[in-house]
Every structure is written in structure tokens, then in C-alpha cells.
C-alpha positions in Angstrom: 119.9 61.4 -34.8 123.5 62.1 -34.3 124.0 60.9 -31.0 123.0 57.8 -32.9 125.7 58.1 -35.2 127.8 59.3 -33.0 127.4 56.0 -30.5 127.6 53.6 -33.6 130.6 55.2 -34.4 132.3 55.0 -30.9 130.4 51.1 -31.0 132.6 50.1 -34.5 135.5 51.7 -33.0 135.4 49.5 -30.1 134.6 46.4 -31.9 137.5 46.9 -34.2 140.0 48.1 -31.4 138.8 44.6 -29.7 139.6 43.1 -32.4 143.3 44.4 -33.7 144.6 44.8 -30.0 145.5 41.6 -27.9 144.2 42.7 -24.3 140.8 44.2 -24.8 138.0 42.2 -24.6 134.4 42.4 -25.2 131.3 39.8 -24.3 128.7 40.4 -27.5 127.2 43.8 -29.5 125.3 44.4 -26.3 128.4 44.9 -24.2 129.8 46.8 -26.9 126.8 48.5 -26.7 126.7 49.3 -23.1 130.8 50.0 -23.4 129.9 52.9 -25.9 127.7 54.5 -24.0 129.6 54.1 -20.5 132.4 55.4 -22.3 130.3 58.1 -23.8 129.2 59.3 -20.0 132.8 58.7 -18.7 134.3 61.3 -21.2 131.5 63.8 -20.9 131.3 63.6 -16.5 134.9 62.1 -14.9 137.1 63.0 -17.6 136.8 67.0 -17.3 137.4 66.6 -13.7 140.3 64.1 -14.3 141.7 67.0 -16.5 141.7 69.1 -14.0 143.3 67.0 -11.4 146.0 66.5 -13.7 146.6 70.3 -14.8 150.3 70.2 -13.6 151.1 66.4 -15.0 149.8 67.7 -18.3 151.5 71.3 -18.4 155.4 69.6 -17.1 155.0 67.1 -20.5 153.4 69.7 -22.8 150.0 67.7 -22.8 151.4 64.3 -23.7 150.0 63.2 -20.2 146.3 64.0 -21.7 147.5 60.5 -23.6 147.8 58.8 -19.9 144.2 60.3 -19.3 142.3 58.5 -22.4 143.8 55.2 -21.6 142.6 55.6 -18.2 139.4 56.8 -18.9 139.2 53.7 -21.3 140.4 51.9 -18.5 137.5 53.0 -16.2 135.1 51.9 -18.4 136.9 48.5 -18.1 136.3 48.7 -14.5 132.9 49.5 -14.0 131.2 46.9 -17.2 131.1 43.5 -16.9 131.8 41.9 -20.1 134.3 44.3 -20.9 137.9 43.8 -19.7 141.3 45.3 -20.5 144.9 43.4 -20.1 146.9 46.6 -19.0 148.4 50.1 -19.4 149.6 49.2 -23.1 146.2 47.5 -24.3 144.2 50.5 -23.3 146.9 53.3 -24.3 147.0 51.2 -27.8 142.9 51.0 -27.9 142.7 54.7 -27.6 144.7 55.6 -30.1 142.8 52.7 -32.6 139.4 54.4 -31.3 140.7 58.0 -32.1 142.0 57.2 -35.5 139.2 55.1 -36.5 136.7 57.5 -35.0 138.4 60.7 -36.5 137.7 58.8 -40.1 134.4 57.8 -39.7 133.1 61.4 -38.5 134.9 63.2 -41.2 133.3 60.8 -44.0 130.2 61.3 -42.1 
């Protein structure tokens, strides 16, 4: 039951990322759908890896360069679904932070 919760979460946050940020943009519900869950796979698999990589990036700015590495893994997810396209750098940086804020709320209410 709370990976439910937890993926419609992630799906509203999405939708309404899609929706405030020019640059991000998704097919239907089951893109958004399949975008959740893609992204859900991409932060639990590539992104502790990517982490890793990026140990000295992220140590010379103090950890702002974790930033870089949600966008990107946003990005990725980008990549790999049809349906599911991002404009750039700033759209995806910009739709992380929407996802994060809105996401943050939604779990703490929940």
C-alpha cells in the first residue's frame, strides 16, 4: 500500500511540474504513469552509483552538485520514455525542485 501512495505521489508531482514548468512534457496519465515508476527505478539503481561517480564534484561545492545529479537523473528518465520529453538543463533542474517541494508536502500530510 505505500508504494502505492508513494507512486501517486511522485505521479501528481510530475503532472503538476508538467504543468507549471515550460519544457517538460508528458503524453497522457499512462506516460505519467510509466514516468513515475521509471523515475522511481532510476533513483533507487543509477542514482547511488551516479553519487558515487560524482564524490569529488559533490565534496569541492559542499553537495550543491547533488542538485546537478536530480536534474539529470530527471533528465534520464526523459531519455529512456517515449512520451516524456524535457527542453534542457533549466527545465529539468526547475522540475526537480517543483517535484521535491510538492512531494515533501504531500508525504508529510500523508
Amino acid at each position: 500500500m505505500a508504494f502505492l501512495v508513494r507512486l501517486l505521489v511522485s505521479m501528481l508531482s510530475l503532472g503538476l511540474a508538467s504543468r507549471l514548468i515550460p519544457g517538460i512534457y508528458v503524453d497522457g496519465w499512462f506516460t505519467l504513469l510509466l514516468a513515475s515508476l521509471v523515475l522511481g527505478v532510476v533513483n533507487a539503481v543509477v542514482k547511488p552509483i551516479f553519487v558515487l561517480l560524482t564524490l569529488p564534484a559533490t565534496v569541492l561545492t559542499l553537495g550543491l552538485f547533488l542538485l546537478v545529479v536530480n536534474a539529470a537523473m530527471l533528465g534520464l528518465v526523459a531519455w529512456l520514455l517515449p512520451g516524456f520529453a524535457i527542453a534542457g538543463f533549466i527545465p529539468a533542474f526547475l522540475g526537480w525542485l517543483v517535484m521535491a517541494v510538492v512531494g515533501g508536502i504531500l508525504n508529510s500530510l500523508l
